[in-house]
SEBA-307345 format. One line per field, with one value per residue: z negated, y, x of N, C-alpha, C in turn; residue number from 1. Coordinates in steps of 0.2 Angstrom, whole numbers. Layout:
<pts>
nz Z_...
ny Y_...
nx X_...
caz Z_...
cay Y_...
cax X_...
cz Z_...
cy Y_...
cx X_...
seq NUM_...
</pts>
This chain:
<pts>
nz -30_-42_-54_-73_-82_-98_-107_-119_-129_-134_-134_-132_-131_-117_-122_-135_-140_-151_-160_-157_-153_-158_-147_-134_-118_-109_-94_-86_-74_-73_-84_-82_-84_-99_-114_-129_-146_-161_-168_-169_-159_-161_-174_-191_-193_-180_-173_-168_-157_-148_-133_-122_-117_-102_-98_-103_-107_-108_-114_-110_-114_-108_-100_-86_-87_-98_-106_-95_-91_-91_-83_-91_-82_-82_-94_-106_-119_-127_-141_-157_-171_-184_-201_-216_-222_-213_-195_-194_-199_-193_-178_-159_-141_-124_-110_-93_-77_-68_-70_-70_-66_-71_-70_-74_-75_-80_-78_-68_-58_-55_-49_-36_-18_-9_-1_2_-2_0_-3_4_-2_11_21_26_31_42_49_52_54_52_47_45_47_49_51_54_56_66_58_45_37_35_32_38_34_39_37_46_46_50_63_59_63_69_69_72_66_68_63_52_45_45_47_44_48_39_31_17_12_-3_-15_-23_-34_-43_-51_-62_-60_-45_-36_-29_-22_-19_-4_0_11_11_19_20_22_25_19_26_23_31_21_3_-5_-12_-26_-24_-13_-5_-8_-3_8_10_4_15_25_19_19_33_37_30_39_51_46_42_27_11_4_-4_-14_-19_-22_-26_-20_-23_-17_-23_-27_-38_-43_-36_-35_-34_-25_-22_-16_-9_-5_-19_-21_-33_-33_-38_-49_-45_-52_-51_-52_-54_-58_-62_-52_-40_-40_-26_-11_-10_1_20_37_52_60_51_52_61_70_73_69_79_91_93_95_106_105_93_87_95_88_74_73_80_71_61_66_66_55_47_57_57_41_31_37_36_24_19_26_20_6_4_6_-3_-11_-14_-24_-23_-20_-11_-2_-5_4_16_15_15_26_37_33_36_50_53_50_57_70_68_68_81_93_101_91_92_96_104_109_98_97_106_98_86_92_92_78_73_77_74_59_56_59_50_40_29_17_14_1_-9_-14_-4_4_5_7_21_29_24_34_45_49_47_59_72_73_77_77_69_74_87_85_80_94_104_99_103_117_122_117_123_130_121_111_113_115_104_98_98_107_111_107_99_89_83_80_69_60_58_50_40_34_33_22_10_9_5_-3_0_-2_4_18_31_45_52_43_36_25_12_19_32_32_25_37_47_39_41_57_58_52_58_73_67_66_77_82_75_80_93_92_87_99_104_119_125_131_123_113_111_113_100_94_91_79_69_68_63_51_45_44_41_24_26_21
ny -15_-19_-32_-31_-42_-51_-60_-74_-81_-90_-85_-84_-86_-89_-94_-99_-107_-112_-103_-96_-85_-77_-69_-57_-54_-42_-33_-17_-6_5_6_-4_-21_-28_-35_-39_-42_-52_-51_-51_-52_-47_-46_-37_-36_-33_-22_-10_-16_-27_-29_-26_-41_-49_-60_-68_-81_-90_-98_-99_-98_-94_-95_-100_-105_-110_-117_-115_-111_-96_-85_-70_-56_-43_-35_-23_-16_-5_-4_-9_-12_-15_-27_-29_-39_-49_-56_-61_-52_-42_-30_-31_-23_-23_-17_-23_-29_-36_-51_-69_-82_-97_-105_-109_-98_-99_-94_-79_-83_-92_-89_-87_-90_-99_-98_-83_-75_-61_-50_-34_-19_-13_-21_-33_-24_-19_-27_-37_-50_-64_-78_-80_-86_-81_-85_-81_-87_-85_-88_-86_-96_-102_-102_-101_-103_-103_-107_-104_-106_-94_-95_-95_-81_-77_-72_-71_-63_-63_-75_-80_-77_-81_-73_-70_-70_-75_-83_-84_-94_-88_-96_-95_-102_-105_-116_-119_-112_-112_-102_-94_-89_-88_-82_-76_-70_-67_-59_-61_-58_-69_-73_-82_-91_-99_-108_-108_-91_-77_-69_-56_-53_-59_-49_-38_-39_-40_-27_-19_-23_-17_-5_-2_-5_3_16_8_11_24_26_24_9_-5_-18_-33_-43_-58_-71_-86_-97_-111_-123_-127_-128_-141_-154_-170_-178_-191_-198_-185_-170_-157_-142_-130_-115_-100_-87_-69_-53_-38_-26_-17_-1_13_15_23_27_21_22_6_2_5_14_10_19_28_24_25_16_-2_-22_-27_-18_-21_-33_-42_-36_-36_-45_-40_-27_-28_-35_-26_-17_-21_-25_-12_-9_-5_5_13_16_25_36_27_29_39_44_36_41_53_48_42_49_58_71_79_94_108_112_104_91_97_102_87_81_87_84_71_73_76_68_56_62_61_49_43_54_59_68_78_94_93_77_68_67_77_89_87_92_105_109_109_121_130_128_131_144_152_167_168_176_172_163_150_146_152_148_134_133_140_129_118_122_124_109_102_109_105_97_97_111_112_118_114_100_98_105_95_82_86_89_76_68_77_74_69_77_92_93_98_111_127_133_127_135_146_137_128_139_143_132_130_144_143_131_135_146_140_133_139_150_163_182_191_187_183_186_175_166_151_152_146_141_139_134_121_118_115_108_96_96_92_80_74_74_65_55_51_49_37_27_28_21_8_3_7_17_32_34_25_32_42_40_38_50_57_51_54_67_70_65_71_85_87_91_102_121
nx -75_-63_-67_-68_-59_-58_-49_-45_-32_-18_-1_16_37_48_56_53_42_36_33_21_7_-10_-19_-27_-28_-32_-41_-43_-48_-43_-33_-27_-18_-18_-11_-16_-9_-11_-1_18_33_44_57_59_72_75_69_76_84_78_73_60_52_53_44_30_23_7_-8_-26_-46_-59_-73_-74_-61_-54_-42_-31_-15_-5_5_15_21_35_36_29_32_21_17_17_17_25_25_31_26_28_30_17_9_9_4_6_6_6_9_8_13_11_0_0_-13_-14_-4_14_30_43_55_60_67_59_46_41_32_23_12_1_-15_-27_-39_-43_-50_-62_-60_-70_-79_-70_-66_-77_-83_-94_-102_-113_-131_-147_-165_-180_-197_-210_-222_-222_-219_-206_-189_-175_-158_-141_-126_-108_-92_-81_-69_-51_-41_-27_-6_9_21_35_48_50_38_20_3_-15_-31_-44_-60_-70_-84_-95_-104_-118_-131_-145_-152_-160_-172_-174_-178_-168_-154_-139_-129_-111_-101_-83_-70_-53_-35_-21_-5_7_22_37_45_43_45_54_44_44_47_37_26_32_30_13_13_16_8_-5_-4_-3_-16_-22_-18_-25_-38_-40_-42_-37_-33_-34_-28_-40_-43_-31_-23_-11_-1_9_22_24_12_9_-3_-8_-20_-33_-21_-17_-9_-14_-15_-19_-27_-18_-21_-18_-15_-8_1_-10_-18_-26_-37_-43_-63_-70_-82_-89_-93_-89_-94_-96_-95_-88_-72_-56_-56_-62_-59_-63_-63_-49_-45_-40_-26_-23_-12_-1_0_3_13_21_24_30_41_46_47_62_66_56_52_52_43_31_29_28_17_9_9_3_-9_-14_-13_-25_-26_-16_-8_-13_-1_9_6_6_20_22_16_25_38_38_34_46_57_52_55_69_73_69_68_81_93_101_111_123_132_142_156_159_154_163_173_171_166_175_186_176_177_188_190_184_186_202_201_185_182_178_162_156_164_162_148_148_154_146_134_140_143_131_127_123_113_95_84_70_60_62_62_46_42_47_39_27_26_28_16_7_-3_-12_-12_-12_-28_-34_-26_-24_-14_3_15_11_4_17_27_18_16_31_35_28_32_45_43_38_46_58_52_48_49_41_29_26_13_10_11_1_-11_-23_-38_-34_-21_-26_-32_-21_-13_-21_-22_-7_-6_-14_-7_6_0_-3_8_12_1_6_19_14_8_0_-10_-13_-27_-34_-32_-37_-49_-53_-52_-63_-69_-57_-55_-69_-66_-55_-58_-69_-70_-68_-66
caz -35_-46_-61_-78_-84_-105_-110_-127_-130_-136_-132_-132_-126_-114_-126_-140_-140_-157_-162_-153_-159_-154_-143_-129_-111_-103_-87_-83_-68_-76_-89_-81_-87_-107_-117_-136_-150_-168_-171_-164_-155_-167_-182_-194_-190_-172_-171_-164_-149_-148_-126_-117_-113_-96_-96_-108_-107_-114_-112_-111_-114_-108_-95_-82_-88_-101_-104_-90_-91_-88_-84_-88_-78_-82_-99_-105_-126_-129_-148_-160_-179_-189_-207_-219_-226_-208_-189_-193_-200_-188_-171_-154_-138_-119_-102_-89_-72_-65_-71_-64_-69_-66_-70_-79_-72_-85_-76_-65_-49_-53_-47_-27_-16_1_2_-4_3_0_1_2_-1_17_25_27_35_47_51_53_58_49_47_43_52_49_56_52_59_65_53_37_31_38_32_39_35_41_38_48_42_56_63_58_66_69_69_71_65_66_63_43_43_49_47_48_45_33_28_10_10_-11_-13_-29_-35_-49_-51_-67_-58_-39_-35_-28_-18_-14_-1_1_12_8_23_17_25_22_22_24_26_34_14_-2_-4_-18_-27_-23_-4_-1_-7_2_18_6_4_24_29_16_24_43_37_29_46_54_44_40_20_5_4_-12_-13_-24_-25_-21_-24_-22_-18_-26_-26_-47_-44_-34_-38_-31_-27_-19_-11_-3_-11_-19_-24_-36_-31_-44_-47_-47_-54_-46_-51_-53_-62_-60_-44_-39_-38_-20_-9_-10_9_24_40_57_62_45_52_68_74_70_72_86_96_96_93_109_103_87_85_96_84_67_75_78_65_55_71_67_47_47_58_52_35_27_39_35_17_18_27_15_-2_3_8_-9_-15_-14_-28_-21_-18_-1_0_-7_7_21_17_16_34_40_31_40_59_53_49_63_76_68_69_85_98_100_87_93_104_106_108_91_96_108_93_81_92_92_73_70_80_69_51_55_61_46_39_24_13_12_-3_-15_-14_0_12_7_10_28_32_27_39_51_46_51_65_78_71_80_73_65_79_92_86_83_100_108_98_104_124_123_115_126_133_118_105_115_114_97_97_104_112_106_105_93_82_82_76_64_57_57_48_38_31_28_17_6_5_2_-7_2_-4_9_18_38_46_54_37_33_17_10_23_37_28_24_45_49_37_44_64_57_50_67_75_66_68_85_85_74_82_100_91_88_106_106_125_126_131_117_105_112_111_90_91_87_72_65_69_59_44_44_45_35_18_26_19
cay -13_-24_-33_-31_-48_-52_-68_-73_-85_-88_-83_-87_-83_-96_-101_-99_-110_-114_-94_-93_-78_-76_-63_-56_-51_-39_-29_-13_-2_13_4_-11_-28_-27_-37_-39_-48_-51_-54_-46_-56_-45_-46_-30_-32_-34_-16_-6_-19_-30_-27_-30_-48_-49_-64_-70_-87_-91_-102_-94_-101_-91_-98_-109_-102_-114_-121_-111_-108_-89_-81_-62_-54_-37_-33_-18_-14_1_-3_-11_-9_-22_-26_-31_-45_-53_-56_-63_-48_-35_-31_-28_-24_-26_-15_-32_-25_-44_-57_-75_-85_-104_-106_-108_-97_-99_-87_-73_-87_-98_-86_-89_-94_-101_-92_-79_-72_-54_-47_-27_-16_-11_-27_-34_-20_-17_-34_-37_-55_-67_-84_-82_-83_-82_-87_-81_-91_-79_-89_-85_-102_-105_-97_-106_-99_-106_-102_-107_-104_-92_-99_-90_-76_-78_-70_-71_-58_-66_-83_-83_-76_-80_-68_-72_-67_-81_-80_-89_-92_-87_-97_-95_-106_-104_-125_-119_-110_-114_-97_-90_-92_-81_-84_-71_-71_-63_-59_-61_-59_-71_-69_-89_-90_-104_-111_-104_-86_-76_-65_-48_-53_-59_-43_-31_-40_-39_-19_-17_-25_-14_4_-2_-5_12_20_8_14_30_26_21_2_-7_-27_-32_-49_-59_-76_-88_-106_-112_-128_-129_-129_-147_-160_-176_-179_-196_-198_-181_-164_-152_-134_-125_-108_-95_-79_-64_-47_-35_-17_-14_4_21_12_29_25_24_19_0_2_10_11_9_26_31_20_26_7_-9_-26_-31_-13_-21_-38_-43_-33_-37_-48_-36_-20_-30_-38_-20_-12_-27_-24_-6_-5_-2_11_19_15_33_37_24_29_49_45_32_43_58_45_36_56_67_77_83_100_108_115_99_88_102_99_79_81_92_81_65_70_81_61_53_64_63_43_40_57_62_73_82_96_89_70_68_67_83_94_87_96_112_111_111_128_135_127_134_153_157_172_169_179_169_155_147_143_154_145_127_133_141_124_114_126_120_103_102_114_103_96_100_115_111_121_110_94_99_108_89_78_89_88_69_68_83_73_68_80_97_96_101_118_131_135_126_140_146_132_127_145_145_127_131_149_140_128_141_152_136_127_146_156_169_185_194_184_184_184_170_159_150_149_146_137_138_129_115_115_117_101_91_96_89_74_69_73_59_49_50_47_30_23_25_17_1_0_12_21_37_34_22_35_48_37_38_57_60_50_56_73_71_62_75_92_84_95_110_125
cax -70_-60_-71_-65_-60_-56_-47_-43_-30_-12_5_21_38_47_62_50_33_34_29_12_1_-14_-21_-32_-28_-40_-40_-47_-46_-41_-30_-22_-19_-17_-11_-14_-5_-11_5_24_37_48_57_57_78_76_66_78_86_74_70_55_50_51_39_28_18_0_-16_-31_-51_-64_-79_-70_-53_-53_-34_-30_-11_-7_9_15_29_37_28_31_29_17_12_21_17_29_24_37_26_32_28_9_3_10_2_8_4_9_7_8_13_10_-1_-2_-17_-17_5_18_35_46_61_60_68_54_41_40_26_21_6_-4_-23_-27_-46_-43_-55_-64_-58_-76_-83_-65_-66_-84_-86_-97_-104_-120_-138_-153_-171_-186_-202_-216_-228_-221_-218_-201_-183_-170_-152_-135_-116_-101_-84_-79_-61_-48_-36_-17_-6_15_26_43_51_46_30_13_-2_-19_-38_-48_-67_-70_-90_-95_-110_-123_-137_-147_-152_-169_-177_-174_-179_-163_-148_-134_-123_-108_-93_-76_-64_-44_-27_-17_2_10_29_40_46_44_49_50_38_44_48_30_24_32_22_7_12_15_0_-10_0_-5_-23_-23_-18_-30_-46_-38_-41_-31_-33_-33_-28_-43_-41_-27_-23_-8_1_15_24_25_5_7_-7_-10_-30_-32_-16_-15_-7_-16_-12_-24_-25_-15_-26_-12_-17_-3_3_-17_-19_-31_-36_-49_-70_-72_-87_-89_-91_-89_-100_-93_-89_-81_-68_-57_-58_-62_-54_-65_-58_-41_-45_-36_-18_-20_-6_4_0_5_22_27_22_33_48_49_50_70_68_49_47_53_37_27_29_27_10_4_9_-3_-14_-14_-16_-30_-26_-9_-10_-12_5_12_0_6_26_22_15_30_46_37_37_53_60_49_59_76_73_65_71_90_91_107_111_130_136_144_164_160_151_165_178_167_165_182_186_171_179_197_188_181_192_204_197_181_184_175_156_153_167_159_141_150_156_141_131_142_142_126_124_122_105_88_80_63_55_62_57_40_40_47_35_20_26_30_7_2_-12_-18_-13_-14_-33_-34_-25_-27_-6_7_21_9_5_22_28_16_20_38_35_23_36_49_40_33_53_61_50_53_46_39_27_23_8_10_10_-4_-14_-28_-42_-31_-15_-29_-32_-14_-12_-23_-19_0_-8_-16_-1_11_-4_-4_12_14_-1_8_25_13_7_-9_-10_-15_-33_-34_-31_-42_-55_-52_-50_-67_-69_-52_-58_-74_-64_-50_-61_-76_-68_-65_-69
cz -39_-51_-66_-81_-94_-106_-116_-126_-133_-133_-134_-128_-122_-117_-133_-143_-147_-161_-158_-158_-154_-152_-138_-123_-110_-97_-86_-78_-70_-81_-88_-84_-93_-110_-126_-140_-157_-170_-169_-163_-159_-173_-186_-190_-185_-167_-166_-158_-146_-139_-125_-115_-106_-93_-103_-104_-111_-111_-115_-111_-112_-99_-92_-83_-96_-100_-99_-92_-88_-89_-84_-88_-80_-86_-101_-113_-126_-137_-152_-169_-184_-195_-211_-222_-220_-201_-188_-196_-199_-181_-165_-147_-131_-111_-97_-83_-66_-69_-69_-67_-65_-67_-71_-76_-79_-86_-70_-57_-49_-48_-38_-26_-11_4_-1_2_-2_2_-1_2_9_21_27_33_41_50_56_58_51_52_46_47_51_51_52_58_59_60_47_33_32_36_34_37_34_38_41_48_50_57_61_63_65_71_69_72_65_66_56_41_48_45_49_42_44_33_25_10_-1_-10_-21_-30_-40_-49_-55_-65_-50_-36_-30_-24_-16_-10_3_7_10_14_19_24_20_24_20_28_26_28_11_-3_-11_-19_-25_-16_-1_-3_-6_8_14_9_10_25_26_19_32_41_32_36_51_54_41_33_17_5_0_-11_-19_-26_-22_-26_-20_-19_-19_-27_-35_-46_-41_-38_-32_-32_-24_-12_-8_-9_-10_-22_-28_-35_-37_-42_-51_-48_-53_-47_-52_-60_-60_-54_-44_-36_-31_-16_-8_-2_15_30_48_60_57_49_61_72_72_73_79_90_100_95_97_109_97_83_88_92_78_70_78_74_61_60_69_59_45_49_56_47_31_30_37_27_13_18_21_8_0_5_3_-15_-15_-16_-25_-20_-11_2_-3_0_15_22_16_25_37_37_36_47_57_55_54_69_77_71_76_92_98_96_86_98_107_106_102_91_102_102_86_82_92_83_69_71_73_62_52_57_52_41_33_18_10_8_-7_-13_-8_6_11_8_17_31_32_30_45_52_48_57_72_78_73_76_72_71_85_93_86_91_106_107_101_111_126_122_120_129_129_112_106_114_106_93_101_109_108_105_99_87_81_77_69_59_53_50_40_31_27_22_10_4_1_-1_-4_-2_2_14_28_40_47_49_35_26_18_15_30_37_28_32_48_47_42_53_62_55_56_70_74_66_74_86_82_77_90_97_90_94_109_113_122_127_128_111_104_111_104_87_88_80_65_64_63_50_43_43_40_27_19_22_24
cy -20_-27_-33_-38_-50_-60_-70_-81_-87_-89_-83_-83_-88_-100_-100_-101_-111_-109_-95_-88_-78_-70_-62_-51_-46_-33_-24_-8_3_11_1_-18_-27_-32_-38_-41_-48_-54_-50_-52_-55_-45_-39_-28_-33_-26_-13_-8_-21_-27_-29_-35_-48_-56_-66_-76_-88_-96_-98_-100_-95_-95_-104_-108_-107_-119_-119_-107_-100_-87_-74_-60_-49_-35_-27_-16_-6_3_-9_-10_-17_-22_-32_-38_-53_-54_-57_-58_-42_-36_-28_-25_-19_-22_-21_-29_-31_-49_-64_-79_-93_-106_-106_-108_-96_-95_-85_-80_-90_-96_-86_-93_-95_-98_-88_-75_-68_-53_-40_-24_-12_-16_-28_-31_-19_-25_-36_-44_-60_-73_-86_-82_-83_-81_-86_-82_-85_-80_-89_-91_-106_-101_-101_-101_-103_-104_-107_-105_-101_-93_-92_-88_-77_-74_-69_-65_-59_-74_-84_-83_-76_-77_-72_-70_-73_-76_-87_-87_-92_-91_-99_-99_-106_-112_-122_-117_-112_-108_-95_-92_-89_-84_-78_-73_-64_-63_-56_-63_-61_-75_-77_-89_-100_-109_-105_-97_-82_-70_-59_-48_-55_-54_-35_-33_-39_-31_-17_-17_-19_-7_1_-5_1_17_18_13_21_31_23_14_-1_-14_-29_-38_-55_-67_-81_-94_-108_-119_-131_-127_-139_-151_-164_-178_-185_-197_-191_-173_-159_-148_-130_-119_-103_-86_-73_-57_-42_-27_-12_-7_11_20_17_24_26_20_10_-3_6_8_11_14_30_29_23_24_4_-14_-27_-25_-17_-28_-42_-41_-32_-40_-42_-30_-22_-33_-30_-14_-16_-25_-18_-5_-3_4_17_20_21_37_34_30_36_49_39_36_50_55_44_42_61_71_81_89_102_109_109_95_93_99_91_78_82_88_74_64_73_71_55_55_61_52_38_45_57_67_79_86_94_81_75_72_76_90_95_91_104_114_112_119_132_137_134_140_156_161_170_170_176_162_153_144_146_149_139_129_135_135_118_114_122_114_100_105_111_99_100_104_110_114_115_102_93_100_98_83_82_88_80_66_75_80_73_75_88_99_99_107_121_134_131_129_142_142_129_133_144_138_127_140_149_136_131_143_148_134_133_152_161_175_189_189_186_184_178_161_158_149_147_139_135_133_123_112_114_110_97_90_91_80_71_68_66_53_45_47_39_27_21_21_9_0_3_16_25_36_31_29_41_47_35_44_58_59_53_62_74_71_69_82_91_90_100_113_130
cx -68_-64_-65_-66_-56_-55_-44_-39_-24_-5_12_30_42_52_60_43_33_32_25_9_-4_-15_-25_-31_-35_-37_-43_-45_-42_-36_-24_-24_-15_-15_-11_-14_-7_-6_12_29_45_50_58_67_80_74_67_83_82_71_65_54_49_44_35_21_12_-3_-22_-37_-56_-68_-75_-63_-51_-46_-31_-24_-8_4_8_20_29_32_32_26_26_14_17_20_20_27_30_36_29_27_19_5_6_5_6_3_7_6_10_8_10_10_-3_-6_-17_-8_8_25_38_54_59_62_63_47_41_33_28_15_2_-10_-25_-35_-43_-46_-57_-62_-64_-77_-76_-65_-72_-87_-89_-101_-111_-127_-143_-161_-176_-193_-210_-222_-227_-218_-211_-196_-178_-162_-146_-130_-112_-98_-83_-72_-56_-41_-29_-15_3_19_33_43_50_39_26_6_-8_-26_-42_-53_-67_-78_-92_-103_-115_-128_-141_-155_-162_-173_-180_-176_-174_-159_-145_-127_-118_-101_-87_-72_-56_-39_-22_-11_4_19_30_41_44_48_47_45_38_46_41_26_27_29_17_9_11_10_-5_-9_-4_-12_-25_-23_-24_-37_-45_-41_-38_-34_-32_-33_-32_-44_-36_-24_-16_-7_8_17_22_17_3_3_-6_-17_-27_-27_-13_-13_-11_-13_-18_-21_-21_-19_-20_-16_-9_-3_-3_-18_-22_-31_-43_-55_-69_-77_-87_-89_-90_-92_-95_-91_-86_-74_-65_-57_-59_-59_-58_-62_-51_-39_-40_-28_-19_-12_0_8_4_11_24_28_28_40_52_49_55_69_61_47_48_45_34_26_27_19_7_4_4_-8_-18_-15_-18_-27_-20_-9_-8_-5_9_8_4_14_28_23_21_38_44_36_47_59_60_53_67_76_70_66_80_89_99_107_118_129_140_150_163_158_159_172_178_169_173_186_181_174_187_196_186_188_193_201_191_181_179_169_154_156_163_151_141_149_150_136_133_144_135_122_122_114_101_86_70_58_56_60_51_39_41_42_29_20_25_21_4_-5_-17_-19_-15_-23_-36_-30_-26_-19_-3_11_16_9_12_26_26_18_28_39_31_28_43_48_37_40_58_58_51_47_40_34_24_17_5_10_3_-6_-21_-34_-38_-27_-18_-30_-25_-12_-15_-20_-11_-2_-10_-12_3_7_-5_5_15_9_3_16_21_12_1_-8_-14_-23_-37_-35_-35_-49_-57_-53_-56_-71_-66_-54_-63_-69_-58_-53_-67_-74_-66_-68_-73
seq 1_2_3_4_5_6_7_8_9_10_11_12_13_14_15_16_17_18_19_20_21_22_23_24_25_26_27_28_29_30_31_32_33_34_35_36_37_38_39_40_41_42_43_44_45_46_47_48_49_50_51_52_53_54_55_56_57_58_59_60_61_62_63_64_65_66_67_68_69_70_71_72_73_74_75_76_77_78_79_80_81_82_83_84_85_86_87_88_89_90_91_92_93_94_95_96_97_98_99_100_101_102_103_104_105_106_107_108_109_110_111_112_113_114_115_116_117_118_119_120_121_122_123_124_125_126_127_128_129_130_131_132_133_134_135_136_137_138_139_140_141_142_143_144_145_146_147_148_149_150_151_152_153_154_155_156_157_158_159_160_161_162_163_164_165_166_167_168_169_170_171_172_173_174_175_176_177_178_179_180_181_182_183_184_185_186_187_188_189_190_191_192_193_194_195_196_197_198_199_200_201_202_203_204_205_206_207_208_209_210_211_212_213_214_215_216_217_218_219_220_221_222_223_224_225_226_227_228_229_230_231_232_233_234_235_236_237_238_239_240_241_242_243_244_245_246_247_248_249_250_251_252_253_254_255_256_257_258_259_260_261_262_263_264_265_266_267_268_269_270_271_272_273_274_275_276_277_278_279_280_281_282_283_284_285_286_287_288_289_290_291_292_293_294_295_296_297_298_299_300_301_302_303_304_305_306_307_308_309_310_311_312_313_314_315_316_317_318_319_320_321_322_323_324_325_326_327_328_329_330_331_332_333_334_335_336_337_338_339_340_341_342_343_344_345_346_347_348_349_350_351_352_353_354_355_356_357_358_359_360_361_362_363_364_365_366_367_368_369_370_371_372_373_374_375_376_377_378_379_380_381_382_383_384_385_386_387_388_389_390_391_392_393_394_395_396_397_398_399_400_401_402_403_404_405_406_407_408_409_410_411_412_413_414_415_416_417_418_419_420_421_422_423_424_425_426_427_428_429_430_431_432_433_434_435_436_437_438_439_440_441_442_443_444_445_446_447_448_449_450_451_452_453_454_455_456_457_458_459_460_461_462_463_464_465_466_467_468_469
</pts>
């Protein structure tokens, strides 16, 4: 989990240093990143224009953060109490969606990087390679313990970006006592483009990466600590350029308690499974986001929400093959120009007499009418997986029906209700069975075979059925 971090220092706006007020950043998971001002940026007759600062600059002191220039991007007033005696004995205070520690971006263009490195939560364990070893001598009087930086992982997604898997050994000492010694590693993906790019281009690969390591380890995936390199940080050490790393806090808000770890069959695979087509899996995961990312995005948002409710979680699953088909089979029963001489016949039949809202809801019928029913893409996507996904129902003209009957009766309210509609415990298996399903079918868009993905089923199975009732 995230640490909660509190910094005290003063702040500024960036065509206005000579107003500082003091104030006190703090972070907490459940909160975000705070800002609060013994003071307001406002004048009493600014109240009702006066916009949100999109940046605000400070200096901070606290432990090794001492002087430690701090940018804060996309602030956002929540508190505000003006006094008429004037700006130093009002207070304010700041929702911070993005804060940069270690920087001073003084406009929204300046903000770019070259590289940023990501630890996300469950990476360690999905990962699972490490630097450390140690030796214990059968006679008690000998502990010997090593670390080697294990080489890192490449990874080319394109002609701007390279990808790649870092280990940062952490390493503790406690000098008075001599007692002690902690030595920790961190596994990071870290996302380095050809030049400088900006801030919101290098975190939508941040956000990808995070979605195709949520399907990997089939949980929500949380970037927990993520650090920068920017040009406007160059130093010069003895001759040679250095970059102090910039500490970024990022959109971080009601990030849910989840186990600090997880064990190796929680997980459907690890990196070493696929260690060998790893580069392959993430350059087409990054190949296909034009045309899969309204999928990517279906499955990552019930990923990112338990609470959803089942019939919300049910019609997620069922709009993202529905979306997955229409973007990846033929999704017509005509060619275009042959259907659009049909639909004209259709428009020009319907009798006179029918006007107003009725004929335009005729025509948008027909307007549509050459579009796959719901039944049939299901029924296509299920034949195209039969190897793998047939073993998990029992007929598919069944589970199909019921899916499709399923869906109706949830988008249309109908009143009356079939047998064939699921609720309750069943609805929750009916979901999941649908979740496996598009699962099976993004992992074979990265480059997963069949006997690959079979050899995952039984974990997915366990984690997907594990909350039944």
């Amino acid at each position: 989990m995230i640490e909660q971090f509190e910094y005290r220092g003063i702040w500024w706006l960036p065509d206005n240093k000579g107003e500082a007020i003091a104030g006190k950043l703090h972070f907490d998971p459940n909160e975000g990143t705070v800002l609060d001002l013994a003071g307001s940026f406002q004048k009493m007759e600014d109240v009702n224009r006066a916009p949100d600062p999109e940046i605000i600059l400070g200096s901070i002191s606290a432990g090794k953060a001492v002087g430690k220039n701090v940018t804060l991007y996309r602030c956002r007033r929540t508190k505000s109490d003006l006094s008429s005696v004037g700006p130093s004995a009002s207070t304010s205070s700041f929702n911070i969606y993005d804060a940069f520690i270690g920087v001073h971006f003084t406009e929204k263009e300046d903000i770019r990087f070259r590289k940023l490195s990501i630890h996300y939560s469950y990476l360690d364990e999905w990962v699972n390679i490490h630097g450390l070893n140690i030796q214990r001598f059968l006679d008690g009087k000998e502990i010997v313990i090593k670390y080697s930086k294990p080489e890192s992982i490449c990874a080319n997604i394109g002609e701007n970006y390279k990808i790649s898997i870092d280990f940062e050994p952490i390493v503790r000492t406690f000098p008075i006592m001599k007692k002690e010694i902690s030595v920790k590693e961190r596994t990071y993906i870290t996302v380095e483009a050809s030049e400088e790019k900006s801030y919101d281009e290098c975190f939508g690969i941040v956000h990808q990466i995070q979605k195709s390591l949520s399907l990997w380890i089939m949980e929500p995936v949380y970037p927990l600590t993520i650090k920068g390199v920017t040009e406007l940080n160059k130093q010069e050490m003895k001759g040679k350029a250095y970059y102090p790393p910039v500490e970024i806090y990022h959109g971080l808000r009601d990030i849910p308690k989840v186990p600090e770890r997880l064990l190796r069959f929680d997980m459907a695979f690890t990196f070493k499974d696929i260690s060998g087509k790893f580069e392959v899996f993430l350059k087409n995961w990054f190949d296909k986001i034009d045309l899969l990312e309204p999928v990517y995005d279906l499955y990552s948002e019930s990923l990112y929400n338990p609470f959803m409710s089942c019939e919300h979680q049910f019609l997620n699953a069922i709009h993202a093959l529905e979306s997955y088909h229409r973007r990846t089979y033929c999704g017509e029963y005509l060619k275009g120009e042959d259907y659009e001489r049909i639909r004209g016949v259709l428009v020009a039949a319907i009798p006179a007499k029918v006007k107003g809202a009725f004929k335009d809801s005729l025509k948008s019928r027909i307007k549509y009418g050459n579009e796959l029913s719901l039944r049939t893409r299901l029924k296509e996507i299920i034949d195209k997986h039969t190897v793998v996904f047939t073993e998990l129902i029992k007929g598919k003209t069944t589970f199909t029906n019921t899916a499709v009957d399923t869906r109706n009766h949830y988008v249309h309210r109908l009143k009356e209700r079939k047998e064939t509609v699921a609720i309750g415990n069943d609805l929750f298996l009916l979901t999941q069975q649908l979740r496996i399903l598009l699962e099976i079918c993004l992992l074979t868009e990265l480059g997963f075979s069949p006997s690959e993905i079979k050899s995952f089923l039984p974990t997915i199975l366990r984690k997907k059925y594990e909350y039944a009732l």
